[in-house]
C-alpha positions as CSV (number, residue, x, y, z in Angstrom):
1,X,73.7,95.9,65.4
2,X,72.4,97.2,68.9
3,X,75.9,97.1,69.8
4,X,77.4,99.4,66.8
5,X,74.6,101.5,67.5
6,X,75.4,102.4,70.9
7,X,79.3,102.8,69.8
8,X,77.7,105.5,67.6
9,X,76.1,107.1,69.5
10,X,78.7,107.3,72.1
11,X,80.9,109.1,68.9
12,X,78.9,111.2,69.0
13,X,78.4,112.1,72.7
14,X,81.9,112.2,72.6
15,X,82.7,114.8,69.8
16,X,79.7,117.2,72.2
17,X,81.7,116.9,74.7
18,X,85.1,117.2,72.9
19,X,83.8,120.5,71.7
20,X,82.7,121.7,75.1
21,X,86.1,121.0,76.4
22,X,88.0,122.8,73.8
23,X,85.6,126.0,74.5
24,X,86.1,125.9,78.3
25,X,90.4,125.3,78.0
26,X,90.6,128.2,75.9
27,X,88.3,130.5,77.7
28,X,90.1,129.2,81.2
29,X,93.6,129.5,79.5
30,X,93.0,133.0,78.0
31,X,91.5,134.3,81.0
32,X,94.4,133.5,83.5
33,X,96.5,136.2,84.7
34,X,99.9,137.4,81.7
35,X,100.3,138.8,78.9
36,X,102.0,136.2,76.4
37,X,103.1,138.4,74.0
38,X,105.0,140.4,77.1
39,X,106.4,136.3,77.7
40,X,107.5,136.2,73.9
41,X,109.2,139.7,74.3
42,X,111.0,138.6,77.0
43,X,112.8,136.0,75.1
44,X,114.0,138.4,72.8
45,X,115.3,140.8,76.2
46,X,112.8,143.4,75.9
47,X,110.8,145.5,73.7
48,X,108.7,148.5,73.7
49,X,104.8,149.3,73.1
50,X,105.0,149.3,69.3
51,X,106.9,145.7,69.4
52,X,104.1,144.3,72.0
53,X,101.8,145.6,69.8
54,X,103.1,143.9,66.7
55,X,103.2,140.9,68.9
56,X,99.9,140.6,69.3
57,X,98.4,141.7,66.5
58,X,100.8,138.9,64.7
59,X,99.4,136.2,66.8
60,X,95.9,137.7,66.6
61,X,96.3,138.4,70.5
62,X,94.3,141.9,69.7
63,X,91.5,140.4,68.8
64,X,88.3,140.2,71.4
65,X,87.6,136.6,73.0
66,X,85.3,135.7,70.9
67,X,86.8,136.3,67.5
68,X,90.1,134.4,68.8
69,X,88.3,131.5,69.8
70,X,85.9,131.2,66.6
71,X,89.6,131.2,64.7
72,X,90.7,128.7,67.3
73,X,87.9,126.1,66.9
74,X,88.2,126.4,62.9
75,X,92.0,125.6,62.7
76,X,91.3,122.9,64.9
77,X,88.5,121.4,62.7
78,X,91.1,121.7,60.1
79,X,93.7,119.7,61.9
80,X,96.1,122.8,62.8
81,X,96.2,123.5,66.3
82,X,98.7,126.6,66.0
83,X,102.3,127.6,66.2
84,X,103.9,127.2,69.6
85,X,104.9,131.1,70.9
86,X,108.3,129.9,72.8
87,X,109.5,126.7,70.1
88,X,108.5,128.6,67.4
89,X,107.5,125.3,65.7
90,X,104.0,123.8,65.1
91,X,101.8,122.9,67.6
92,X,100.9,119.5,66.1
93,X,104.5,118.4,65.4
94,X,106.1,119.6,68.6
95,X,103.1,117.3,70.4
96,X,103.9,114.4,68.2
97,X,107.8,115.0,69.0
98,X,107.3,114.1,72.5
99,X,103.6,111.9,72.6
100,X,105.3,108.3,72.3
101,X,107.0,109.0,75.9
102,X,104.6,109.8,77.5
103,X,102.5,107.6,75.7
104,X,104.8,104.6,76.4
105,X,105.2,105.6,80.3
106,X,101.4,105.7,80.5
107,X,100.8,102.3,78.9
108,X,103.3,100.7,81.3
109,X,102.5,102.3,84.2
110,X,98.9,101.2,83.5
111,X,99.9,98.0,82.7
112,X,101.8,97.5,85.9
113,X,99.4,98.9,88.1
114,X,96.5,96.5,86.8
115,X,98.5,93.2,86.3
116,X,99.8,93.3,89.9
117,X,97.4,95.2,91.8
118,X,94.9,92.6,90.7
119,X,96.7,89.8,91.3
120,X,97.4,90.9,94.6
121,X,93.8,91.4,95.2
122,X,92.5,88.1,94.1
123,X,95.8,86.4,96.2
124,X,94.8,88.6,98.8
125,X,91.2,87.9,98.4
126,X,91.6,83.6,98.7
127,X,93.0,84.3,102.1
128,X,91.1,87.7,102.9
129,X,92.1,87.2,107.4
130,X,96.0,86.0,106.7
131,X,98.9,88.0,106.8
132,X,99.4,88.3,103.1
133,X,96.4,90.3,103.0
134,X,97.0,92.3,105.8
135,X,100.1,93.0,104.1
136,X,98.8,93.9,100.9
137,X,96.4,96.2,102.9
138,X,98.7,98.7,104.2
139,X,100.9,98.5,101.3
140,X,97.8,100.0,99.5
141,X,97.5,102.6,102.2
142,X,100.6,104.0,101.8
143,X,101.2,103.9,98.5
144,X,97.6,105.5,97.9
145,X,98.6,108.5,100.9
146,X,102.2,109.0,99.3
147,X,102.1,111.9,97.0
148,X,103.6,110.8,92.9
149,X,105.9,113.5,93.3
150,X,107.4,112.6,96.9
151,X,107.7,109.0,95.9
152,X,109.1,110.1,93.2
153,X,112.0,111.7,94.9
154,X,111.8,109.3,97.4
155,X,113.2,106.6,94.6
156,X,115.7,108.5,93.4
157,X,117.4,109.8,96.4
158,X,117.7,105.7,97.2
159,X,118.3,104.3,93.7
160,X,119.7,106.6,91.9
161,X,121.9,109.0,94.1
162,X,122.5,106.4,97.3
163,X,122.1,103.4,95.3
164,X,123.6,104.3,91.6
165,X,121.4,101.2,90.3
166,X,119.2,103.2,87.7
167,X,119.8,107.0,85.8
168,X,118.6,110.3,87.6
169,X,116.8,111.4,84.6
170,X,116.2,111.2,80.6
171,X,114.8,108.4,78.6
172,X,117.9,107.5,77.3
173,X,121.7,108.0,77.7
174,X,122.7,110.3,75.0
175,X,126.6,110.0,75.5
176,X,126.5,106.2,75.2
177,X,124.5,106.5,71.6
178,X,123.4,103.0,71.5
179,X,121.2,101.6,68.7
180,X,118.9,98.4,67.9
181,X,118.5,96.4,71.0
182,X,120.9,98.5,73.0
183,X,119.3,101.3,72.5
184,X,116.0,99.4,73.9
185,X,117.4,98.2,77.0
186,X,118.8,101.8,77.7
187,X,115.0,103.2,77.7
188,X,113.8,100.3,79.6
189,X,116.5,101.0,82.3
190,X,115.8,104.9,82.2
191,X,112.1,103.5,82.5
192,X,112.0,101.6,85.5
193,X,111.8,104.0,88.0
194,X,109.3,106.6,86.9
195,X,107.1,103.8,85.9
196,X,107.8,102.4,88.9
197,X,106.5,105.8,90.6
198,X,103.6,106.6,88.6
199,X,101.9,103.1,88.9
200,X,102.6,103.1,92.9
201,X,99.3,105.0,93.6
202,X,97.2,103.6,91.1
203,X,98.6,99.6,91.9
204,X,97.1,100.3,95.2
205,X,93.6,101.1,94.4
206,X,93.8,98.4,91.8
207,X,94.8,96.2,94.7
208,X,92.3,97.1,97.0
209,X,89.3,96.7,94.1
210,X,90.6,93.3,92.6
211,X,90.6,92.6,96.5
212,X,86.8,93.8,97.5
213,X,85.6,92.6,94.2
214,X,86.9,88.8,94.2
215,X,85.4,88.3,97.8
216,X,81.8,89.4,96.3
217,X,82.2,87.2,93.6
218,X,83.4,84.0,96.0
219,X,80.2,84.4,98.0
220,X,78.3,83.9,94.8
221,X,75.8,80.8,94.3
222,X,77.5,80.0,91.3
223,X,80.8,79.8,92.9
224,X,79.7,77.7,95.9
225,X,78.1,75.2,92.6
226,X,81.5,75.0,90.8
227,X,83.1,74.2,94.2
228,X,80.1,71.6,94.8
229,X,81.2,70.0,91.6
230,X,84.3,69.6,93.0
231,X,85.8,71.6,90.2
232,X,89.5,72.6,91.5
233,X,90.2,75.9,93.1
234,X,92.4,76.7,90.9
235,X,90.0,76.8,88.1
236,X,87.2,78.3,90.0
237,X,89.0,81.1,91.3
238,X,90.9,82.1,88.2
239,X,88.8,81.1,85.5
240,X,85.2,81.4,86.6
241,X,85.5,84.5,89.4
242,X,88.3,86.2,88.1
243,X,86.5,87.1,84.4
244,X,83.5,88.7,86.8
245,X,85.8,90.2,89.3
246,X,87.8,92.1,86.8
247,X,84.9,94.1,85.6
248,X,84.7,96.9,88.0
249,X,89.3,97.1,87.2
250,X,88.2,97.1,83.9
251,X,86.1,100.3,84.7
252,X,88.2,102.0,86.8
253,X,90.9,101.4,84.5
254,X,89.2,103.3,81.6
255,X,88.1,106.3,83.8
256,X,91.7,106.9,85.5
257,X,93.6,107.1,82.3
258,X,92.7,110.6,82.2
259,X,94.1,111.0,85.7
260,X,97.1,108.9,84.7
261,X,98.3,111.7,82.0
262,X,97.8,114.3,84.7
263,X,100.3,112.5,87.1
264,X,102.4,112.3,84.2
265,X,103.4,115.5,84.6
266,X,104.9,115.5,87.7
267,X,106.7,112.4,87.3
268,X,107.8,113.6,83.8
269,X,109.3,116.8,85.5
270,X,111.1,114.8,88.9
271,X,112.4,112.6,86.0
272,X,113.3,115.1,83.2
273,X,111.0,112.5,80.9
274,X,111.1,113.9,77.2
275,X,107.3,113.7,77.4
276,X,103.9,115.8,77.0
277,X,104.4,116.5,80.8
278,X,107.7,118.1,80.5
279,X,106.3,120.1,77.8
280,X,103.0,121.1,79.0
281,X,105.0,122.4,82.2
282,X,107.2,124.0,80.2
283,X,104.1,126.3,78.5
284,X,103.0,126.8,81.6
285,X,105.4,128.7,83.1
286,X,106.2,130.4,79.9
287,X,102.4,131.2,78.6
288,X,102.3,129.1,75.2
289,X,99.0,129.3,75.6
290,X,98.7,127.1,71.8
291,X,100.9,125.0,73.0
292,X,99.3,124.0,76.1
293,X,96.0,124.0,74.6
294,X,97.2,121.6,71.9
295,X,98.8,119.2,74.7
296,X,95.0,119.5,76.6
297,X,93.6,118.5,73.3
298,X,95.5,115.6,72.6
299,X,94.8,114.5,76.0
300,X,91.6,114.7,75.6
301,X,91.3,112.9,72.8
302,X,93.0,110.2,74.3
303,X,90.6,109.6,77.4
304,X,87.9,109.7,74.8
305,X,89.3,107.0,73.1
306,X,90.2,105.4,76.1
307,X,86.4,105.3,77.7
308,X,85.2,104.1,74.3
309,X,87.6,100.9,74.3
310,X,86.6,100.4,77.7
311,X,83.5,100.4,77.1
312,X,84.3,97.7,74.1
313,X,86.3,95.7,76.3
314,X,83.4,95.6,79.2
315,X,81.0,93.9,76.7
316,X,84.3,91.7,75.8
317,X,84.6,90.5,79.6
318,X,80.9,90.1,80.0
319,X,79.0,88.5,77.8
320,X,75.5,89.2,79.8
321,X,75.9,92.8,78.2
322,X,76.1,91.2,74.8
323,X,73.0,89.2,75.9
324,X,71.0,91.8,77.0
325,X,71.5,94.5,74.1
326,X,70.4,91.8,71.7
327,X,67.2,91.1,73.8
């Protein structure tokens, strides 16, 4: 019970600050510099006062700050989040057209980072003076100091353009048409490299975490007791260190998700990725202001979520937390 509790009230911490969020976007969004209804009339080549005008008073644009964002906040509450100025489509449905790319480059990328950053860290870690870890060490610098977008390039000037081993861009090969398990090979090839490029920065810091964490845990008394035992070091180092040692990943994990979606973007744009980045850059530049705040909602929803599982799956790891809410 203590333990549903505190998910509960974290629900509602979260849906405080989900509010405060959507409040400071639009204010931030509708503040910035251009006129979207003279972005909507330049799609149609032009138009004069009476036509802006009608623009704005069509998408309520006339209205003061205050009155727009009262209408905003109650659509949302609703579940409508708009109609996009430049698609001319929805809001919700052009989001959900394009949130399972980025949602599946995310999940790998993440899943990449943490599975072989951490081992790294814990091999590293066993042997913390050899050259393996010295190794691991400076792959971590430069993969950390590397900007996502030059790496980015950087991989497809040598494996796509030099080295024709994997496509320039897409998530799939349109021409070829492929279905069933061809079609799932094709996205996994169009995958490789900007997952590839948006887990570099983030398999480094895992790296260097699993790394600094595992040595804290091997100077434990309890560590030193299992080895007394004579217990293999097999099983001390990956069954009874490891659990503690992947706490703070866990952590880190669940707080960099956010960041995750935000390097999305970039890589999304080298990569021409058919994903919430792509689109989100796309409003941008051509002031879809609903559009971008639906894409900043959805995102924040998912690093609520996100914290909130983490927070589930820290209790999971560590059974002391259990231990103690029930005291």
């Amino acid at each position: 019970m203590p333990f549903l509790a505190d998910i509960a009230q974290r629900v509602i911490y979260s849906l405080i600050l989900l509010l405060a969020v959507l409040i400071l976007n639009f204010t931030l969004v509708h503040i910035a510099p251009g006129d979207p209804a003279e972005v909507i009339a330049g799609e149609m080549g032009g138009a004069t006062a009476e036509m802006l005008a009608s623009i704005r008073a069509t998408y309520g644009l006339d209205q003061p700050l205050h009155t727009q964002l009262w209408r905003y906040l109650s659509r949302v509450a609703q579940g409508d989040l708009g109609y996009s100025y430049f698609f001319d489509t929805p809001v919700t449905g052009l989001i959900l057209s394009r949130l399972f790319p980025t949602i599946l480059l995310v999940v790998c990328a993440l899943s990449l980072a943490m599975l072989v950053g951490t081992l790294l860290g814990v091999i590293a870690a066993r042997r913390p003076r050899g050259l393996f870890s010295h190794c691991v060490t400076v792959m971590a610098l430069i993969s950390y100091s590397a900007p996502v977008f030059w790496t980015g390039i950087m991989l497809l000037i040598l494996l796509a353009s030099a080295m024709p081993l994997f496509p320039v861009s897409g998530m799939y090969d349109v021409v070829l048409g492929a279905k069933g398990m061809a079609y799932v090979w094709d996205v996994i090839h169009h995958m490789v490299l900007p997952v590839i490029t948006l887990a570099s920065i983030y398999l480094a810091i895992y790296s260097r975490l699993a790394r600094a964490s595992m040595l804290e845990v091997l100077s434990s008394d309890y560590i030193r007791t299992a080895r007394a035992k004579g217990l293999r070091e097999q099983i001390v180092v990956y069954k009874h260190a490891l659990r503690n040692a992947l706490l703070p990943v866990v952590t880190i994990a669940g707080l960099q998700f956010g960041q995750l979606f935000s390097g999305a973007v970039l890589v999304e744009t080298v990569f021409s990725w058919p994903g919430l980045g792509t689109l989100a850059f796309d409003s941008i530049l051509r002031r879809d202001s609903p559009t971008l705040l639906g894409i900043l909602f959805f995102s924040t929803c998912l690093v609520i979520v996100a914290n909130l599982l983490t927070d589930v799956a820290y209790r999971i790891i560590d059974p002391r937390i259990r231990t103690h809410e029930a005291a």
